[in-house]
N, C-alpha and C positions, 0 to 999 in steps of 0.2 A: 322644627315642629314637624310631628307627621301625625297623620291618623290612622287609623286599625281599628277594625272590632269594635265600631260606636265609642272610641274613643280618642280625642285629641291628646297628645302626649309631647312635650316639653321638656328641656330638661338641663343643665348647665353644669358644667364639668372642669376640674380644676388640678392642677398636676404638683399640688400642697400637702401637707405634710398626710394630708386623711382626715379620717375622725376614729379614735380609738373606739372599739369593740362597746367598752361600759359605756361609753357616753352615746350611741348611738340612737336611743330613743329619749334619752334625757333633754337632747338639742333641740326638741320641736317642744321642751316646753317654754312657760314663759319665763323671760330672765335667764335662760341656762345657757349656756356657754362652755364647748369642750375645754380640756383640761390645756391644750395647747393656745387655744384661740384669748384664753384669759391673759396670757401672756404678753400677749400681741397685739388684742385690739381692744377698743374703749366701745366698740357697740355696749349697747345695753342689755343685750339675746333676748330680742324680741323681734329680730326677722322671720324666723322659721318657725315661731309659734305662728305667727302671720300668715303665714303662706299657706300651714295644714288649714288653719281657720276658713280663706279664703275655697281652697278646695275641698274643703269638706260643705260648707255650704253652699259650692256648685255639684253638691253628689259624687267629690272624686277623690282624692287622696295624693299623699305624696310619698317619693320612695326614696333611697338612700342606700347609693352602691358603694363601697369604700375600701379600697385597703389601708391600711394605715404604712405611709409609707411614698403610697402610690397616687394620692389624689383622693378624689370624691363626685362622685356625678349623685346630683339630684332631681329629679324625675317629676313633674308634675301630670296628674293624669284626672282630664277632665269629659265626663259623659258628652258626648255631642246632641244628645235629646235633653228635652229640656225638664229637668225635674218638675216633679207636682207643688203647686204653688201652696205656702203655708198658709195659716191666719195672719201672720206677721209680716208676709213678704210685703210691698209694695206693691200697689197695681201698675201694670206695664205701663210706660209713657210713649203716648199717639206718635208716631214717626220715629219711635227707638228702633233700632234692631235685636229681632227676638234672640 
């Protein structure tokens, strides 16, 4: 982990097969699964819908480096200020950390 520019950034990195080009944004939906990984694993492809979900309701996003061939690093990048609280959100809990 490191931080920069009001933002915490995370990230995990993998020296597999990649993620092919078309499927690259198709992965972070829900149930998808690259065209390789259907092969191989019984997930459900409901992690990385997960994770944008997570990050985007902390105000951040997530990225996705890859060659296909060579791996894949995926980037989580979250604001270190604290977004503006919704209607929905919860109110904070007495002795939580902000």
């Amino acid at each position: 982990m490191e931080t920069a520019g009001g933002w915490a950034r995370l990230w995990v990195t993998d020296s597999g097969p990649g993620v092919p080009v078309a499927d690259s944004e198709r992965i972070f939906e829900r149930f998808a699964r690259a065209g390789v990984a259907r092969r191989r694993s019984e997930g459900a492809g409901l992690g990385l819908s997960i994770v944008r979900a997570i990050a985007e309701a902390h105000g951040g996003r997530v990225e996705l480096d890859t060659r296909p061939g060579a791996g894949a690093t995926f980037t989580l990048l979250i604001p270190l200020r604290p977004i503006a609280a919704s209607p929905q959100s919860p109110a904070p809990v007495a002795g939580a950390p902000a």
